[in-house]
C-alpha positions as CSV (number, residue, x, y, z in Angstrom):
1,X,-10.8,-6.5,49.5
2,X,-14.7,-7.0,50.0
3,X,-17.4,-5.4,50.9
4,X,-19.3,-1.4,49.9
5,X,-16.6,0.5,51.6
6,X,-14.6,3.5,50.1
7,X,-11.7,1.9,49.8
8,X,-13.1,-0.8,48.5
9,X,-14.6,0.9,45.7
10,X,-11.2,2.7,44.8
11,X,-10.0,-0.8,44.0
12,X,-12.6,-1.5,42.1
13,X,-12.4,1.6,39.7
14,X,-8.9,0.7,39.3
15,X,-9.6,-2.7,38.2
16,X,-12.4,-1.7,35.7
17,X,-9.9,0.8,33.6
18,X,-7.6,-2.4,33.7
19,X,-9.4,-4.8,32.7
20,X,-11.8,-3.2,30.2
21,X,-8.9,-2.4,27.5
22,X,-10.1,-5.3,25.3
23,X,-13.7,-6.2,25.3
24,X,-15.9,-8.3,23.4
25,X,-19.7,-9.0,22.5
26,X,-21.6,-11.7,20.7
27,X,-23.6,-9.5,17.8
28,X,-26.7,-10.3,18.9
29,X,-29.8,-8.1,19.9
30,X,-29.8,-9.0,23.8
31,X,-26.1,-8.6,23.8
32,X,-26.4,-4.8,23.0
33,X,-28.8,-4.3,25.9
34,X,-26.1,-6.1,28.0
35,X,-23.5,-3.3,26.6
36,X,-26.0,-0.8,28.1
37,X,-26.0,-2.1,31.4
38,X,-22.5,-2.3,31.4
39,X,-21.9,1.4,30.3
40,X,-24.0,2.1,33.3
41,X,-21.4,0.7,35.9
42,X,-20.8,2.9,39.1
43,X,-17.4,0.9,38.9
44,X,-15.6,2.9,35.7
45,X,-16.0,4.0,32.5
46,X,-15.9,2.5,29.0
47,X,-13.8,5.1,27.5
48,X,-10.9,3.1,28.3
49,X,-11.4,0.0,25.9
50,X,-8.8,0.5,23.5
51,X,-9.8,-2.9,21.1
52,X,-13.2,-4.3,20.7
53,X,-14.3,-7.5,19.0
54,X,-17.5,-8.5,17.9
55,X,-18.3,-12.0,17.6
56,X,-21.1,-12.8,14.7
57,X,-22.8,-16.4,14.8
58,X,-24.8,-18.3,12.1
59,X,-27.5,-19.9,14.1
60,X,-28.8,-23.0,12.8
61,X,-32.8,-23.2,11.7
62,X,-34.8,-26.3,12.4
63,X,-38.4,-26.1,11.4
64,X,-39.8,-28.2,14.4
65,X,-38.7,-28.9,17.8
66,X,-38.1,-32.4,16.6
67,X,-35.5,-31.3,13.7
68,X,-33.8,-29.2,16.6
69,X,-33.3,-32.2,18.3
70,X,-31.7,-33.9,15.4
71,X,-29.2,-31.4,14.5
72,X,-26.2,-31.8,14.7
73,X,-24.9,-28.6,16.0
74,X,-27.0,-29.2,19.0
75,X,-25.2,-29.7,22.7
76,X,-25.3,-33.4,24.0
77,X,-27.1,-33.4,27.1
78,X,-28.7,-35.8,29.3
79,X,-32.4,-35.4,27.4
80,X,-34.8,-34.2,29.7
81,X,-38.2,-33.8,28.6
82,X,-39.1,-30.4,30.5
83,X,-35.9,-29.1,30.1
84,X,-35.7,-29.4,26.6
85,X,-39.3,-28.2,25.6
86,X,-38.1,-25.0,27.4
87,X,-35.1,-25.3,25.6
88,X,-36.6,-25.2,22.4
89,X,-39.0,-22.5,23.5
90,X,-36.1,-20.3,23.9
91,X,-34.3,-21.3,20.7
92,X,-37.6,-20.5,19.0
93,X,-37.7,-16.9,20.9
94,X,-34.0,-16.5,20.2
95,X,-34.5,-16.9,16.1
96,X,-37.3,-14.7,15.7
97,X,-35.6,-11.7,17.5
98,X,-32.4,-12.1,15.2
99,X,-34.8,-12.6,12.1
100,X,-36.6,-8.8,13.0
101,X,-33.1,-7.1,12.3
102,X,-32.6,-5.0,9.1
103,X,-29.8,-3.6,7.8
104,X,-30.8,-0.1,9.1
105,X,-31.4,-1.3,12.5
106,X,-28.4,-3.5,12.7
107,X,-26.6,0.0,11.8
108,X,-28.0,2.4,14.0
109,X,-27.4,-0.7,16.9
110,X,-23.4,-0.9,15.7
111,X,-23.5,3.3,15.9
112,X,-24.9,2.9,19.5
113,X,-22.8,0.4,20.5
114,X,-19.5,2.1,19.4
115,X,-20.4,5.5,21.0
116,X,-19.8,3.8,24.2
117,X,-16.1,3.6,23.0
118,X,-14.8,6.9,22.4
119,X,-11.1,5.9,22.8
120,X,-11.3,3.0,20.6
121,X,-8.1,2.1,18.7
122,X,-8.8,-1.3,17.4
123,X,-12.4,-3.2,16.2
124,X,-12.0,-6.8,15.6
125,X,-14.7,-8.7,13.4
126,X,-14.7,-12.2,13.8
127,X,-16.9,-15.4,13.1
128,X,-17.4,-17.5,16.4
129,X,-15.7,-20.4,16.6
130,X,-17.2,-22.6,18.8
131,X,-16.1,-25.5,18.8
132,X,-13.4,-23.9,20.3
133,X,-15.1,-23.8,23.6
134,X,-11.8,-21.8,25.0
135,X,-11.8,-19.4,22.0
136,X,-14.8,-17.8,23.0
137,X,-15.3,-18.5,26.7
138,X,-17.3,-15.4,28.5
139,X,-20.1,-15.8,30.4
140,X,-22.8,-14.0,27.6
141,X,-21.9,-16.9,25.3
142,X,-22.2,-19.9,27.8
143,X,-25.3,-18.5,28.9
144,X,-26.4,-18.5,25.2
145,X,-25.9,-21.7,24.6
146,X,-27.1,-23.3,27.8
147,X,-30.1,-21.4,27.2
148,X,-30.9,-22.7,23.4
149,X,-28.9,-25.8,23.6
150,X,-27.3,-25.0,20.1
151,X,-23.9,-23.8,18.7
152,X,-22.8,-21.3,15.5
153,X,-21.8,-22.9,12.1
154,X,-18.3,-23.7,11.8
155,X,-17.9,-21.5,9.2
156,X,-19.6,-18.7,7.6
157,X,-19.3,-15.3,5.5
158,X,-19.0,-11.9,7.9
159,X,-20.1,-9.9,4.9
160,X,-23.5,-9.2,6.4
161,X,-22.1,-7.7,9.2
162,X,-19.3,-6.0,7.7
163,X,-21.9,-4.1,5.7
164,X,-23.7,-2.8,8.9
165,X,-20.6,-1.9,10.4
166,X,-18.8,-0.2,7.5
167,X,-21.6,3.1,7.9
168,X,-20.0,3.8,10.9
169,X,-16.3,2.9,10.4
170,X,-16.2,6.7,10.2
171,X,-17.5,7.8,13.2
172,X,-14.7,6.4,15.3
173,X,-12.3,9.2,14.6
174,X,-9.4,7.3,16.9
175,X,-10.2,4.5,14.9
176,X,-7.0,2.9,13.1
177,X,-7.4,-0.6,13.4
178,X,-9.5,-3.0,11.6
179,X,-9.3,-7.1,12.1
180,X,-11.5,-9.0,9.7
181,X,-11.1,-12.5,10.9
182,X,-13.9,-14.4,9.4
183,X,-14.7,-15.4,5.5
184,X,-15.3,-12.3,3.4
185,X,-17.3,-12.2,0.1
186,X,-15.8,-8.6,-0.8
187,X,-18.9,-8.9,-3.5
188,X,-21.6,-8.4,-0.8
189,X,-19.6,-4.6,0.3
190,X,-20.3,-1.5,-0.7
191,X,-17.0,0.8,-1.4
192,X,-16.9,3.5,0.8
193,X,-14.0,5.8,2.4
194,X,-12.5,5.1,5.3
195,X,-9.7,7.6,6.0
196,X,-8.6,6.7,9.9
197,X,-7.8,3.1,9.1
198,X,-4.3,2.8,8.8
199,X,-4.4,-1.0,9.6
200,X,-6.1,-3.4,7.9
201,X,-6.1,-7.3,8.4
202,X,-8.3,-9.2,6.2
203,X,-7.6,-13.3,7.4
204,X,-9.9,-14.5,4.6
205,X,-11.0,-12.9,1.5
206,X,-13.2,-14.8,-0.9
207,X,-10.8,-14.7,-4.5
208,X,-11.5,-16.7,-7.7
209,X,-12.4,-15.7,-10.9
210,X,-14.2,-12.7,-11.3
211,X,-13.8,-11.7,-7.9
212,X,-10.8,-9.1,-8.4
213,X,-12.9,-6.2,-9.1
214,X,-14.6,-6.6,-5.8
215,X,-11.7,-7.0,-3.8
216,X,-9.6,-4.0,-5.4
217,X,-12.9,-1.7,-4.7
218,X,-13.2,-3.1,-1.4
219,X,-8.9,-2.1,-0.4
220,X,-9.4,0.8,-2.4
221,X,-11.8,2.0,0.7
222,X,-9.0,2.5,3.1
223,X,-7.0,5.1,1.3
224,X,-5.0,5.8,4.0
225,X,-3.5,2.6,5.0
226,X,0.5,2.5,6.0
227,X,0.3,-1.6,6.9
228,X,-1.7,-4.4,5.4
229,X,-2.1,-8.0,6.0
230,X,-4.2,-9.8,3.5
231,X,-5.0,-14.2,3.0
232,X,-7.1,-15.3,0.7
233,X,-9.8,-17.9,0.8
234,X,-9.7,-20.4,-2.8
235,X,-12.3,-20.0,-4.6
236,X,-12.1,-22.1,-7.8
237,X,-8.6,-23.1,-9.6
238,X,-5.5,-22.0,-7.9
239,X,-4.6,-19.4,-10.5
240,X,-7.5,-17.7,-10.3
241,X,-6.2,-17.0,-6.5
242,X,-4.9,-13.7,-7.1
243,X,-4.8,-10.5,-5.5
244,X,-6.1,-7.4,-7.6
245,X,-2.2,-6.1,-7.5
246,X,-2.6,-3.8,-10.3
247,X,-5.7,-2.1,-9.4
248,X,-4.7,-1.0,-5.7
249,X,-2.1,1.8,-4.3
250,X,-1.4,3.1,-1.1
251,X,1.3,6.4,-0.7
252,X,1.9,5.3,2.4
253,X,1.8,1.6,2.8
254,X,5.0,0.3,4.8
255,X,4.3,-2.8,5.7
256,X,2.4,-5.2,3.7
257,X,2.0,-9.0,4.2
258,X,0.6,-11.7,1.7
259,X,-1.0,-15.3,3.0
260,X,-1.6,-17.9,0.7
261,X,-2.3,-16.2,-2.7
262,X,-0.8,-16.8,-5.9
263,X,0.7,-13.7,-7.5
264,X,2.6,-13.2,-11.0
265,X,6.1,-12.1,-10.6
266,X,5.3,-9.2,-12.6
267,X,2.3,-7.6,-10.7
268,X,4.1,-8.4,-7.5
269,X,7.0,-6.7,-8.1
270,X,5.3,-3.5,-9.4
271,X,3.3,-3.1,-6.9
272,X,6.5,-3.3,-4.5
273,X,8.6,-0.8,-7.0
274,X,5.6,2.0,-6.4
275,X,4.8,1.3,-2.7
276,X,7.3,3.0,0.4
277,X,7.6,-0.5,1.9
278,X,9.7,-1.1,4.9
279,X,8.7,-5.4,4.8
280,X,7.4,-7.2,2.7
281,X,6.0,-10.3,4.1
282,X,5.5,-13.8,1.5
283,X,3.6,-16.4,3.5
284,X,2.7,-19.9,1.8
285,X,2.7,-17.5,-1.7
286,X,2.4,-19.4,-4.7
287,X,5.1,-19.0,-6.9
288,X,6.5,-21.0,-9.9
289,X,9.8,-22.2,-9.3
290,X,10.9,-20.3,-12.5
291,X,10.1,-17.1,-11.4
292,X,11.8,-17.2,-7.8
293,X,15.4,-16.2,-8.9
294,X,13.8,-13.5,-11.4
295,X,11.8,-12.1,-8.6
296,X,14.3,-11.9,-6.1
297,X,17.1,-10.4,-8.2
298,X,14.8,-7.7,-9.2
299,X,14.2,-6.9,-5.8
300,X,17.8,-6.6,-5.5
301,X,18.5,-3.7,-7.7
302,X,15.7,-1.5,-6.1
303,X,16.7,1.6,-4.1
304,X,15.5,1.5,-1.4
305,X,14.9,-1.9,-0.7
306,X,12.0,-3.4,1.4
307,X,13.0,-6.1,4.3
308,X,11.7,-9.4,2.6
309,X,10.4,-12.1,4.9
310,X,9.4,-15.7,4.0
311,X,7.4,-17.5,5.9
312,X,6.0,-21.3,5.7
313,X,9.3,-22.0,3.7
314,X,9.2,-26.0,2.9
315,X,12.4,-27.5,4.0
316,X,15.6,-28.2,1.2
317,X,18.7,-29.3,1.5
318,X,22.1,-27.8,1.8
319,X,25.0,-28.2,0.2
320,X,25.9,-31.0,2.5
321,X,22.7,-32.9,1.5
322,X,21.6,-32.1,5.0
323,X,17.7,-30.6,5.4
324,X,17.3,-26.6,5.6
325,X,15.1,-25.3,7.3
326,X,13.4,-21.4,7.1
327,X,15.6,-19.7,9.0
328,X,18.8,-21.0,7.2
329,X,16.8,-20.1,3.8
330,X,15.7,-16.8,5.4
331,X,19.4,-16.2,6.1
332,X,20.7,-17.1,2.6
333,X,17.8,-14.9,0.9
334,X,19.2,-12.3,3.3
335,X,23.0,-12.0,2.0
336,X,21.6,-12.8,-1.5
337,X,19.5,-9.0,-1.6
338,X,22.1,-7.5,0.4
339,X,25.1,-8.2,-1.6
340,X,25.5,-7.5,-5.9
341,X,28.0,-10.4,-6.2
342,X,26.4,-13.2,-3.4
343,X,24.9,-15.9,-6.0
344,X,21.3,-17.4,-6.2
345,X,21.6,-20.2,-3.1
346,X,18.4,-22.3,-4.1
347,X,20.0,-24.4,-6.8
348,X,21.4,-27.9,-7.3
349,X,24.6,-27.4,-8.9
350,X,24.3,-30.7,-10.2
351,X,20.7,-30.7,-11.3
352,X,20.3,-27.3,-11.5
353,X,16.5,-27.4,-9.5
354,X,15.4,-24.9,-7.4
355,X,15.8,-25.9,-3.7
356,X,13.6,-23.0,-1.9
357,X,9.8,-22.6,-2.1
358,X,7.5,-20.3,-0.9
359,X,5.0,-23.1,-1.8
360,X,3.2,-24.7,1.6
């Protein structure tokens, strides 16, 4: 259907509800203005985005137009002299405009921008990954770059904008979601309380030694949460890759899912003794193969029990000296927690070595 007729423009108030559920924006200055235009659609209304993600860059800085040139995060193009002088002009305009933010205007900017959403359920926070082209492929972001010629870093903290956005957590009362997808120095936050988020997935936390503190302050923001998934980021020797167990509790947690830490038997199974948990989910977890049996048979005797899941299980071998995979092991451990009398399955009987591991 084309055209500025009636009908026409039923269609396309349809459409608009459908297809702004999820939305997303690069956090940058001129991206907020495009927000505003959008608001201002005769086409529909933003109160029916349900998830929005925000997209924050680390722009590389080259001192002269012959450094941007040289850097490496720049796009290869055929090298036009005109072109790229005006290239470089914008690049230049570009920095200068993200280096006037502050932390109290970057605030008041995320309080604007999410008053556009009053039916928001979920807020993504993610670092851009670009050389992903596909990952992040809207027109704001190509436009972007074929304007400045220049892509993000790889890989960068999202402290700095966590902290502007945490101010206003609060003033999204349908709020219950929060996605942190990109490398988080909890060190850089300050606690808060954040009462509507019941969800919380952090894909990268910062943890080494010393950092613990931070991190428990940090989870101990979102009183209310019923599910959390957390991975750390190593920071320094792999002990020192631990989650801050003992200084964290949630009376309503349910569902709680652990990616790549290493955790004490002990601490771990406390903290799943005093939490309601419905699943417990062990990805890539470090664990010593003495304390696998321990854990597990402990786990056994608690009433109720949590649903344990392993994931990212290395393959052993069965009894038939054939390889098993994670869903056999997942099986096994199954019948093991249900049943008193089933015996531990991970063990040569002739060697008497632990055959599962949670380790990757």
């Amino acid at each position: 259907m084309t055209g500025n007729t009636p009908e026409s423009r039923r269609y396309a108030d349809a459409a608009f509800l459908a297809l702004v559920r999820e939305l997303s924006f690069l956090n940058t200055l001129d991206t907020a203005d495009a927000l505003q235009i959008l608001s201002q659609s005769p086409y529909g209304s933003l109160g029916a985005v349900r998830h929005l993600t925000i997209y924050d860059g680390a722009w590389p800085r080259a001192a002269s137009q012959g450094e941007w040139k040289r850097h490496p995060l720049i796009l290869s193009r055929k090298w036009d002299p005109g072109a790229a002088q005006l290239a470089y002009r914008r690049y230049e305009q570009f920095l200068r405009q993200e280096a006037s933010r502050t932390f109290g205007t970057d605030v008041q900017l995320f309080r604007t921008v999410l008053t556009h959403f009053p039916s928001l359920r979920e807020l993504t926070l993610s670092h851009v990954h670009a050389w992903e082209m596909s990952y992040l492929n809207y027109a704001h972001f190509r436009n972007l770059m074929d304007s400045i010629w220049v892509i993000p870093s790889l890989e960068t903290f999202v402290a700095k904008a966590m902290s502007r956005l945490l101010p206003v957590l609060g003033t999204c009362s349908r709020l219950q979601r929060l996605n942190v997808e990109g490398l988080l120095d909890a060190r850089d936050l300050e606690p808060g309380r954040y009462d509507n988020i019941r969800h919380l997935c952090l894909n990268s936390v910062l943890a080494g030694e010393g950092l613990e503190g931070s991190i428990a302050k940090f989870l101990n923001s979102f009183p209310g949460l019923t599910a959390l998934t957390i991975r750390t980021f190593l920071h320094g020797p792999i002990y020192y890759q631990r989650l801050p167990l003992n200084q964290i509790c949630w009376f309503d947690l349910q569902f709680y899912e652990i990616l790549g830490a290493w955790v004490p038997e002990n601490e771990l199974f406390d903290f799943t003794e005093r939490h309601p948990l419905k699943r417990l989910t062990l990805k890539k977890v470090k664990f010593t193969r003495q304390i696998l049996e321990s854990f597990f048979s402990r786990v056994r005797e608690l009433k109720p029990r949590p649903n344990i899941v392993c994931q990212g299980v290395q393959p052993s071998r069965n009894s038939q000296g054939g390889l098993m995979g994670s869903v056999e092991s997942q099986s096994l451990l199954d019948s093991f927690l249900a049943h008193a009398e089933f015996p531990w399955p991970f063990s040569d009987p002739n060697e008497d070595i632990p055959m599962f591991s949670l380790l990757p």
